[in-house]
Every structure is written in structure tokens, then in C-alpha cells.
N, C-alpha and C positions, 0 to 999 in steps of 0.2 A: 594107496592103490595096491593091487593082489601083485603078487611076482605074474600071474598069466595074464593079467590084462598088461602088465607093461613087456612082456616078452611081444606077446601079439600084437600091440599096439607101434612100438617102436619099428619097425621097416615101414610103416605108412605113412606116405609123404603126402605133403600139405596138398600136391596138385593130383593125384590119384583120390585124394577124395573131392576135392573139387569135379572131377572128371567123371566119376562114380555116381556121385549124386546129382549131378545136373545132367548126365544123359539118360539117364531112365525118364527124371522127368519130361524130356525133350522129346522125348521117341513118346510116352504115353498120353502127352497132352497135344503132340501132332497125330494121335489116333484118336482122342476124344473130340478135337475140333475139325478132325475132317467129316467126324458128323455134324458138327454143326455146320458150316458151311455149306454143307451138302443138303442137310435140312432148310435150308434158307433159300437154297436154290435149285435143287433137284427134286429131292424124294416127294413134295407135294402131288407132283404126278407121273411121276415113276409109282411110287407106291397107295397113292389113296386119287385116284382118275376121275374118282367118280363123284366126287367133291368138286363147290366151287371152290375157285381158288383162295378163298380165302379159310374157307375149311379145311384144303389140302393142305394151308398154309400154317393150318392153328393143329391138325393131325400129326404134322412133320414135328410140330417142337414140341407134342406131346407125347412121342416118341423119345425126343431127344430129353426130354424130362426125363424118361427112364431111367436114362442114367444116371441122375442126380438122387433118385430115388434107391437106385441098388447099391451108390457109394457106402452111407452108412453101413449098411449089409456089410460090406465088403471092408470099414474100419473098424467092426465089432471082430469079425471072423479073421481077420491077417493081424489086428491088433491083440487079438487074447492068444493068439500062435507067436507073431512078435515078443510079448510081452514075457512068455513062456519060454520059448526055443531059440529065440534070437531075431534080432535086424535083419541079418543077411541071407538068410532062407526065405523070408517072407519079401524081400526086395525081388530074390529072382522068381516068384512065386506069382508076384501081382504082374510082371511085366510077361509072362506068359499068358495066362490067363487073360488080359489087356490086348494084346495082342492075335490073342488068335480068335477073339470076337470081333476085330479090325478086318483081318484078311476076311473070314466070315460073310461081311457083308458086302467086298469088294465082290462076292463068287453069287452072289444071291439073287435067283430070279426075281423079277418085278412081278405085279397088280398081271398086268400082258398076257405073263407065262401061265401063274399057277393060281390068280382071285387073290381069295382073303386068307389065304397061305403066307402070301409075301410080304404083308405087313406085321404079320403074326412073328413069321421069321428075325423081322429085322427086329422086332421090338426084345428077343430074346438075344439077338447077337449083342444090342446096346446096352442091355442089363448086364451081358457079361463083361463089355468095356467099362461099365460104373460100377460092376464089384472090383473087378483089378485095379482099375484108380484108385476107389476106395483106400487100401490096401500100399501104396504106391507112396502115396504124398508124405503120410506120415513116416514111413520107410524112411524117407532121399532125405529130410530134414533131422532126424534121427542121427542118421549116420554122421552128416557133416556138425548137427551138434554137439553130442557124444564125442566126437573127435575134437572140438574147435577148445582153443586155449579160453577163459571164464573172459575174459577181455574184448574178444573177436567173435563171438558167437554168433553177433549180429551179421557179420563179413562172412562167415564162413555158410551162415545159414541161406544166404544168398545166392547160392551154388545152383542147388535146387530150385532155387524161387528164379532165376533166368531161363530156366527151362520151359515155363509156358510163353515166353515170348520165342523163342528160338521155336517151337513146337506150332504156334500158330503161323508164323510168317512164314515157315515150310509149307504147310497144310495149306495157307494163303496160294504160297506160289506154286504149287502143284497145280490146284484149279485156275491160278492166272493165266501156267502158261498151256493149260490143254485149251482153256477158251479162247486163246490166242492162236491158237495151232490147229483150229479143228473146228470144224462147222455145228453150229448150233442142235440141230440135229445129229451128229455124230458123236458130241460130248454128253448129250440128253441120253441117247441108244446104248454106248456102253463107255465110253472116255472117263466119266465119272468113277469108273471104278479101277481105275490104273494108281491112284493115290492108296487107297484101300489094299491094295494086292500088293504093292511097293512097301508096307510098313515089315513084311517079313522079314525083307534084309536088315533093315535096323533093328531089328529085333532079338536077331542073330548077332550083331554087334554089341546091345547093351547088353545081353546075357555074357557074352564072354567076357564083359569090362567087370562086370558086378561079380562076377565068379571068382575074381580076382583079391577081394578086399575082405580084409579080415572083418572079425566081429568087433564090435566097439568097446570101448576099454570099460565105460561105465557102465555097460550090461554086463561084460567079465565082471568086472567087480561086487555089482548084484548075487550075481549068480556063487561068485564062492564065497558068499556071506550067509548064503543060503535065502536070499531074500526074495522070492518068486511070487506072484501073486495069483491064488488057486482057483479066483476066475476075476481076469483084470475088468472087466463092465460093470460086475458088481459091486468092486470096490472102487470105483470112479463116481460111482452113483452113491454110495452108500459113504463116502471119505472128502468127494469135491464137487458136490452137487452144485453147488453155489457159482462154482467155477467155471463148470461144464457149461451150465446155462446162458451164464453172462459171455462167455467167449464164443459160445454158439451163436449168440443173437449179435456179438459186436460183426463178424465179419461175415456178416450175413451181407454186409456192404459190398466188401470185394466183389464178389459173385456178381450182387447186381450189376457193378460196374463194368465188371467183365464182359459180362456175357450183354448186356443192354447193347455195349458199344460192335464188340466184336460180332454178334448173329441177330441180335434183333434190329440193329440198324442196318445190315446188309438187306434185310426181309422187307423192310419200311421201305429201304432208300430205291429200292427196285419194284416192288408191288404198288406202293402207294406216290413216290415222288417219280416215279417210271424216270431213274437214275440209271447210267451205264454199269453194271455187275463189275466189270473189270476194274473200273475206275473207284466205285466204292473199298473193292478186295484191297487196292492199294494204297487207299487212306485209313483203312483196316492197318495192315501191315506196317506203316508208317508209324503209326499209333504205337502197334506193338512192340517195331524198335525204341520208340520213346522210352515204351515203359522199360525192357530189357535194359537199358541203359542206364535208366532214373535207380532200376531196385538194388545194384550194386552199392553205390552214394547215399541212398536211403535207408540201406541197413547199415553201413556204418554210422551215417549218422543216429542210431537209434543205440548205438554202440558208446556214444559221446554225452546223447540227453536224455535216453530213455526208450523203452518201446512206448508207454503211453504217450508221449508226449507227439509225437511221432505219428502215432494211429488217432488224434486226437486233431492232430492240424489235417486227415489224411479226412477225416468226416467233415472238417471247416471245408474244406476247400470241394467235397461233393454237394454240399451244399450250395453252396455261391454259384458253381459251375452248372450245375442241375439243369438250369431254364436256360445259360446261352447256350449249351450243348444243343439240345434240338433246333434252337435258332437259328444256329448254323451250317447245322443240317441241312433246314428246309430251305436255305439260299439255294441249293445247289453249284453252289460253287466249290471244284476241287479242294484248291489253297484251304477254304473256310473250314471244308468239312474236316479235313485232317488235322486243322488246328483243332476242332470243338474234341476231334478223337483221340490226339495228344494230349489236351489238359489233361482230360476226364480219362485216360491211361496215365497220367500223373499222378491223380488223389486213388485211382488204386494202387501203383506201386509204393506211395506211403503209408497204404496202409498193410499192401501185402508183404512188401521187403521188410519189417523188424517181425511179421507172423512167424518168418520159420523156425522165429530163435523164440518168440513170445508165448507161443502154444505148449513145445514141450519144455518151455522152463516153469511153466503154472503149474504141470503135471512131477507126482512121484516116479522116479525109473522101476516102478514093481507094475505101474500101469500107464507109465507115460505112450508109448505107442497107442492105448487105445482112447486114453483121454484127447488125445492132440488127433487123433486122425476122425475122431467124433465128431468134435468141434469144426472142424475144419469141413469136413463132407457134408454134417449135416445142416451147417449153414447154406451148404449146395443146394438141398433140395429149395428152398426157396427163392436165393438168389439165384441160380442159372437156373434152374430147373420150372419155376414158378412166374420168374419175370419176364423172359421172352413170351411166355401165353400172355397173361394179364396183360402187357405193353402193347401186345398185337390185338386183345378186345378192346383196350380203352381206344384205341385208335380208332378201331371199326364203330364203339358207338358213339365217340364223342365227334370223331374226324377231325380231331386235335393233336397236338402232342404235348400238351400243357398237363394233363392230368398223369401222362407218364413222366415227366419230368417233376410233377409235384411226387409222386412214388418213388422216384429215384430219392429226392431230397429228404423224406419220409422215412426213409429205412437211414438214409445219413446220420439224422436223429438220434435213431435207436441206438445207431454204434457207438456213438459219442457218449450218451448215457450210459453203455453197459462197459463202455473203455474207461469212463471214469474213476466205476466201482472195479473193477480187475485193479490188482495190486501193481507195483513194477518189481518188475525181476532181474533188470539188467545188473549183472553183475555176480549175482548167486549162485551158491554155490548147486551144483545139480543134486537133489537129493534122492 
């Protein structure tokens, strides 16, 4: 290692980057799923009125698909800057940016005020929340990589990867408790948007944590090796084609499972099973501390047997689970539904908690940021991005839930196949 990256490396302690990288995530993915939430229960006719509800309903999360669609955007552009200039520029880069297409939409007239202005609006405020993501994920993992001893990579990659649960169940209970505190119409009118205008302070918080933390030792050492890459997408594509594709399509799962559980069952459980919103929110949340909890244990253990192996039981068990999850569902029964949302937040955290350490150790450090943050987003656009619509048409034409649970179990498939052929890395040395 260079005399600069162990000069700059040495004063940074194990918990400042713990802290560094799991709050940007926490602060950016409670600004990504307050639109989801909000797409699942508000913007339908707030912003598209003129629809039935069930077009309002399929308008809202195509919207909310935007952002899944601008992330890529936004892993090419913060990853060829990352890859280039550094982790920690483009860390506080994504969570401004992220951020101020959050507040954005808290200030934005409705359908009411201004027509076909205000969905126009939102649809540009959400693309700028899914290029800042973009931009973000591979950042927070990066860093706690980069830092973490060849041993723990898995443990430390985990940091980051606890922040979409801590980010969701905020986001959760923001709208629990305004629907709790405020009348149906007064949270419709403007209550909605007091989560959205709220993300500025935290955002003010994770800039001054992140402003804090040095650059990572193994991009210093790139860097005065001379080793840069003079356009890192090109050489991702032209060096690890094989890689890209296969890691894109394995964790095309997570996504679905995410987002299935978290925004397209809140949309089901309230439209079609005419479920109480609050009480889904909180087998939501339930869920989400499960996972929060599970992705710590899960990436160490990926630390001990492998990432494949790991991401591999993590496709077994979305499979199995696939068909009771919506069974359980459709009981309506609290207890039930939190269980089916617990498992099924289980086989994603096995498959997302060894991701943070899996993605950027496939990838070279001359273009690891935009390999790892490619992968990662642009399995988005299908799985969050693509599965809330589909799940909510096969609904409306079959008036089942078997054909989305056979979807869910379908892309399970695919992951297990494309985890098979990915290498394992555990252990390797960063190169």
C-alpha cells in the first residue's frame, strides 16, 4: 500500500465508517420509499384525478418506475466521476442531488392547482431522486469495502446494506403516524407532504457526517499507481461483459422482493383486499426490521461460506416462499400477513446482505464504482421499477394472485442460474 493511502487511511475508525456509510444510505432510501408509499396511497389522486382508480393506481408506480429508470443514468455518471476523482466527492454529490428532488416534491402543486403540470413535475423531481440513488448505493458500499479487512468484508459491507431497512421503517412511520394524527382528508390535502420537506434535515446531517471521512485507501493506491480508467463504462463492458450481465440479472430478485412486498402489497392490501393502510404500513415495517436485522448475521455468514452460496439459499427460499406469501396475504389476518412479510424480507436479506461485498469484489478498482453500481440499479429497473406495474395488471386481469406469485418465483430462477455462473470472491484480494 502507498505511504498516502496509509497516512489517510489510519485515523479512520471501524465505527465512522460504519456510521458514514449506513447513514447516507438511511437518509436516501427513506427519500426513495417515501415515494413509494406515497405512490401506493396518495399520488393516485392527488396527481392523475382523472383516472380510475385503478389507472391512478398503475400511473402512480409509473412514476415511481422513473426512478428506477434514471438510477442507471445516475451509476454511469457518479460512477465514471467515482472511478475517476474519488468515492467521497461523489458520496456527497449523490445525497444532494437525492435530496433535493425529495424536498421538491414535498413543495409541488397537485392535478387541483396547475393540470397536467403537476404530474409532469413530479415525474422530473423522481428521476432526480433515482439519478442520486443511482450514484449513492455503490458510493456507501465502496467505502465500507475499501476500508473493511479481506476477512470481514462481508460484516463491514453490511453497514450500508442496514440502511434500507432503517430508511423504510422511518418513511413507514412518518405516514403511520400523520394517518394516525390527522384526518383522512387533511393527510390527502397536504399532511402527505411533511415527510418529503422533513428529509432536508437529515440531509444536512449526512452531509456533514460524510464530509468527514477520508478517501479509501485502495482508490489512494490506484491512484498513485497511476492506474485510472479513461472511461470506466467502457471498460466494464469491453473487460467484464460476462459479469455485468450475469450480476445484473442475479439480483434482479432483491428488487422484486423488495419492492413486491414493501409498495405493491400495500397497493393490493388496500385497493383490492380493502385492508386498513395503517395496519398493512405496520407489517410493512415489521418486515423491514426483520430484514434490518437478518442482513447483519447474513453477511457475516457469507463471510464464513461464501457469497454464492448464501445468494443461492437466498433464490431457494424465494421460491418456496413465492405462493404462501400471497396466501397469507389474502387471510387478512394481521399476525399472518407480517409473517408472509417477514419470511419473504428474509430471502431478500440473504440475498442482499453478502451483495455489498459481492458486487464490488467482481469488479476491478479502475472501474469498480461503475461496474457495482450498474449492476445493482439496473437490476432496479425491472425489479422495483417494472414489478409493482405488472403485479398490479396481472391482478386486475386475472383477479388472482397466483400469477404474481408464479413471477416472483420466476425471476427466483433466473437468480439462482446467473449466481451459479458468477465466480465466488470471498476472500480476494481487491484488485
Amino acid at each position: 500500500m502507498s505511504t498516502a493511502a496509509q497516512t489517510s487511511a489510519a485515523p479512520v475508525s471501524a465505527s465512522r465508517i460504519a456510521i458514514a456509510s449506513f447513514i447516507g444510505t438511511a437518509i436516501e432510501f427513506y427519500d426513495f420509499y417515501l415515494y413509494g408509499t406515497a405512490a401506493a396511497l396518495v399520488f393516485g389522486h392527488q396527481f392523475f384525478p382523472t383516472f380510475s382508480p385503478l389507472a391512478g393506481t398503475l400511473a402512480a408506480f409509473a412514476t415511481f418506475g422513473v426512478g428506477f429508470v434514471a438510477r442507471p443514468v445516475g451509476a454511469v455518471v457518479f460512477g465514471h466521476f467515482g472511478d475517476r476523482i474519488g468515492r467521497k466527492a461523489m458520496l456527497v454529490a449523490s445525497l444532494l442531488v437525492m435530496g433535493t428532488g425529495t424536498v421538491a416534491i414535498g413543495a409541488l402543486p397537485t392535478y387541483s392547482a396547475i393540470g397536467i403540470g403537476a404530474p409532469i413535475l413530479l415525474v422530473l423531481c423522481r428521476f432526480l431522486q433515482g439519478f442520486g440513488l443511482g450514484g449513492e448505493w455503490g458510493g456507501a458500499v465502496l467505502l465500507a469495502t475499501e476500508y473493511a479487512p479481506r476477512n470481514r468484508r462481508g460484516l463491514w459491507s453490511s453497514f450500508p446494506q442496514m440502511g434500507p431497512a432503517i430508511g423504510f421503517i422511518i418513511a413507514g412511520g412518518a405516514f403511520l403516524v400523520l394517518g394516525g394524527t390527522m384526518s383522512q382528508e387533511s393527510f390527502d390535502d397536504w399532511g402527505w407532504r411533511i415527510p418529503f420537506l422533513a428529509s432536508s434535515l437529515l440531509i444536512v446531517i449526512g452531509y456533514y457526517i460524510r464530509m468527514k471521512i477520508a478517501e479509501t485507501p485502495v482508490f489512494e493506491r490506484a491512484m498513485a499507481e497511476h492506474d485510472k480508467a479513461k472511461v470506466p463504462i467502457v471498460e466494464v463492458l469491453r473487460r467484464q461483459p460476462k459479469t455485468l450481465f450475469l450480476s445484473t440479472c442475479a439480483f434482479i430478485l432483491a428488487h422484486t422482493l423488495f419492492y413486491t412486498i414493501t409498495t405493491f402489497s400495500l397497493s393490493y392490501g388496500t385497493t383490492v383486499l380493502e385492508l386498513d393502510k395503517n395496519m398493512l404500513l405496520i407489517c410493512a415495517m415489521i418486515s423491514a426490521l426483520v430484514m434490518g436485522l437478518a442482513t447483519p448475521l447474513l453477511a457475516m455468514w457469507s463471510d464464513r461460506v461464501g457469497r454464492r452460496r448464501v445468494c443461492l439459499g437466498a433464490a431457494v427460499l424465494a421460491v418456496a416462499w413465492a405462493f404462501p406469501l400471497f396466501a397469507l396475504i389474502n387471510t387478512g389476518n394481521p399476525v399472518l400477513i407480517a409473517l408472509a412479510m417477514a419470511v419473504g424480507m428474509i430471502a431478500f436479506a440473504a440475498l442482499f446482505a453478502p451483495m455489498g461485498a459481492f458486487l464490488p469484489e467482481l469488479f476491478a478498482t479502475r472501474y469498480r464504482y461503475t461496474g457495482a453500481s450498474i449492476a445493482y440499479n439496473a437490476s432496479g429497473v425491472i425489479g422495483g421499477g417494472v414489478s409493482p406495474i405488472l403485479a398490479t395488471q396481472l391482478i386486475a386481469a386475472t383477479g388472482s394472485s397466483l400469477p404474481v406469485s408464479g413471477y416472483v418465483a420466476g425471476i427466483a430462477v433466473i437468480c439462482a442460474v446467473c449466481v451459479w455462473f458468477l465466480r465466488e470472491t470471498r476472500g480476494n484480494e481487491l484488485e
